[in-house]
C-alpha positions in Angstrom: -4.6 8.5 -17.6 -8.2 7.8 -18.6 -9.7 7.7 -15.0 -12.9 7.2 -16.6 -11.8 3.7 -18.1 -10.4 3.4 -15.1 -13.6 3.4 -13.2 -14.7 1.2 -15.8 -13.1 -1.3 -15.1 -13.4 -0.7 -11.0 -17.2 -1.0 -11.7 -17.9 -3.7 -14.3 -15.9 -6.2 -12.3 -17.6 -5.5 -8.8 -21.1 -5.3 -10.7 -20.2 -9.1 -12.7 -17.8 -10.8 -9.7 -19.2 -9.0 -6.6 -22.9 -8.6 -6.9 -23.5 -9.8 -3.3 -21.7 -6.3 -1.8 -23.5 -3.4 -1.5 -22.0 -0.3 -3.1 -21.8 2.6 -0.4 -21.3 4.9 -3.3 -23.1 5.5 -6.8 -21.0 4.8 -9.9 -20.5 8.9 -10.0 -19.4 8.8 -7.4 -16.9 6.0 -7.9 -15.6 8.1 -10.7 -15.3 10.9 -9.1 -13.2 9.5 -6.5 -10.8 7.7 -8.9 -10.5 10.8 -10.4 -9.6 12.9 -7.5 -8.1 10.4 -5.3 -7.0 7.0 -6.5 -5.1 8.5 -9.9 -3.5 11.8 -7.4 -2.6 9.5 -4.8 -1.4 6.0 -5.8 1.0 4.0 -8.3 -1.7 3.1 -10.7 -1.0 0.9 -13.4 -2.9 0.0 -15.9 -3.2 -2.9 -18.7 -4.5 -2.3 -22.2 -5.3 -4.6 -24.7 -6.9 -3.7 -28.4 -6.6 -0.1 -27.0 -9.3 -0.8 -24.0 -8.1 -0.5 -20.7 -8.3 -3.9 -19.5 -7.0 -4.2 -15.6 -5.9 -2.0 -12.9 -3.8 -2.2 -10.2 -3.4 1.1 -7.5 -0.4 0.5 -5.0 0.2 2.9 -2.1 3.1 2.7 -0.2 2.8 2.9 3.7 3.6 1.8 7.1 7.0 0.1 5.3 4.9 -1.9 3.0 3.0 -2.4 0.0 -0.4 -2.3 -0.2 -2.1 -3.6 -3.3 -5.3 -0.8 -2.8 -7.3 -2.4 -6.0 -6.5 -4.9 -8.5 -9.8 -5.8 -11.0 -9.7 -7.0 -14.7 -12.1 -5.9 -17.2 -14.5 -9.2 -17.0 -13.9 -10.6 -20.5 -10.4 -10.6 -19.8 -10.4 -12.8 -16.4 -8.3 -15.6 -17.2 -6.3 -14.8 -19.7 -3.1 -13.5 -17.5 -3.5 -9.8 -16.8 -3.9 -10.0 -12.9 -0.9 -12.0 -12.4 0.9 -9.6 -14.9 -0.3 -7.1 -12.5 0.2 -8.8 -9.5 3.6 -9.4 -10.9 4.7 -5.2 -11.0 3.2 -4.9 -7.6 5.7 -7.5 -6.2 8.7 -6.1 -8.4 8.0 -2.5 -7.4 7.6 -3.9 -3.5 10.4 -3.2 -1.4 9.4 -5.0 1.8 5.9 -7.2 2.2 3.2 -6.7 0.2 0.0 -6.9 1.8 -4.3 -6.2 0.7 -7.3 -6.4 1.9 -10.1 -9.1 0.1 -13.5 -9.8 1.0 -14.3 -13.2 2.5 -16.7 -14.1 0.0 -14.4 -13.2 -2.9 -13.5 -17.1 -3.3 -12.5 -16.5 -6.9 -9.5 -13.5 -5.9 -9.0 -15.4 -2.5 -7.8 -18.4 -4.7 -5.7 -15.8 -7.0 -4.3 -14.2 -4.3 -3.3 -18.0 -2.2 -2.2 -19.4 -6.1 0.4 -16.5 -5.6 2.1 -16.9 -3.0 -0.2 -14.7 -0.5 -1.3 -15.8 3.6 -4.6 -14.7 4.9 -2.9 -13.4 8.2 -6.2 -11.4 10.0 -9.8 -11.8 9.7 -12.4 -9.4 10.0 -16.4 -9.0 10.8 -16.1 -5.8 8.0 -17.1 -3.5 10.6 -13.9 -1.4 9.4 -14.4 -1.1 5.5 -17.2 1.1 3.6 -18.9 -1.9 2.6 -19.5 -3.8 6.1 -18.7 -7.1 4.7 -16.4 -9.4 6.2 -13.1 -9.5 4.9 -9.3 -10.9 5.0 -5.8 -9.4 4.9 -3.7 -11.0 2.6 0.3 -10.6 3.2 3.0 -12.2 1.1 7.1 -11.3 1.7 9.5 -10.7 -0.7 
């Protein structure tokens, strides 16, 4: 897999949907670390369209559950499908709840998330992530 188109897609979105957050590493940094731990570690999947990767979803499988660790679409391709296609492997592949982390601010993936099915079940101050930003776990059960 092409974990720098990978990280392409990782950074386009947060720079276009998430400009508010601030970025705890530099995008070499991001690449590196899809590279050598997202791709080695996780069920990534990826969506390509006119041989672009266009979306990317990274599952990891722990504490009985499924955790959705990223899901972003290349920004041209918002709307047309690809993160509920997405969405859609990490609920088949699920064998118990599936459950992610989204920031609070993220009104446009909060509403994704919700439109699917998903419960904001905990809150946070974002004293826990990288980014310090408050943020909200999402669970939804098979």
């Amino acid at each position: 897999m092409d974990a720098e188109a990978v990280a392409d897609v990782l950074l386009l979105s947060h720079k276009t949907f998430l400009p508010y957050l601030p970025s705890p590493r530099s995008d070499a940094e991001v690449r590196a670390w899809i590279r050598d731990t997202v791709l080695p570690n996780q069920a990534v999947t990826v969506a390509v369209t006119q041989n672009q990767v266009a979306g990317l979803l990274a599952v990891d499988e722990r504490d009985g559950m499924t955790w959705i660790t990223h899901l972003y679409v290349r920004p041209p391709y918002v709307g047309q499908g690809i993160g509920s296609r997405l969405l859609a492997c990490a609920m088949d592949g699920s064998r118990g709840a599936v459950r992610l982390y989204c920031f609070q601010r993220n009104e446009r993936a909060r509403r994704f998330y919700e439109r699917h099915g998903f419960k904001a079940i905990a809150f946070s101050d974002g004293s826990a992530n990288e980014e310090r930003c408050p943020d909200v776990l999402y669970e939804r059960l098979r």
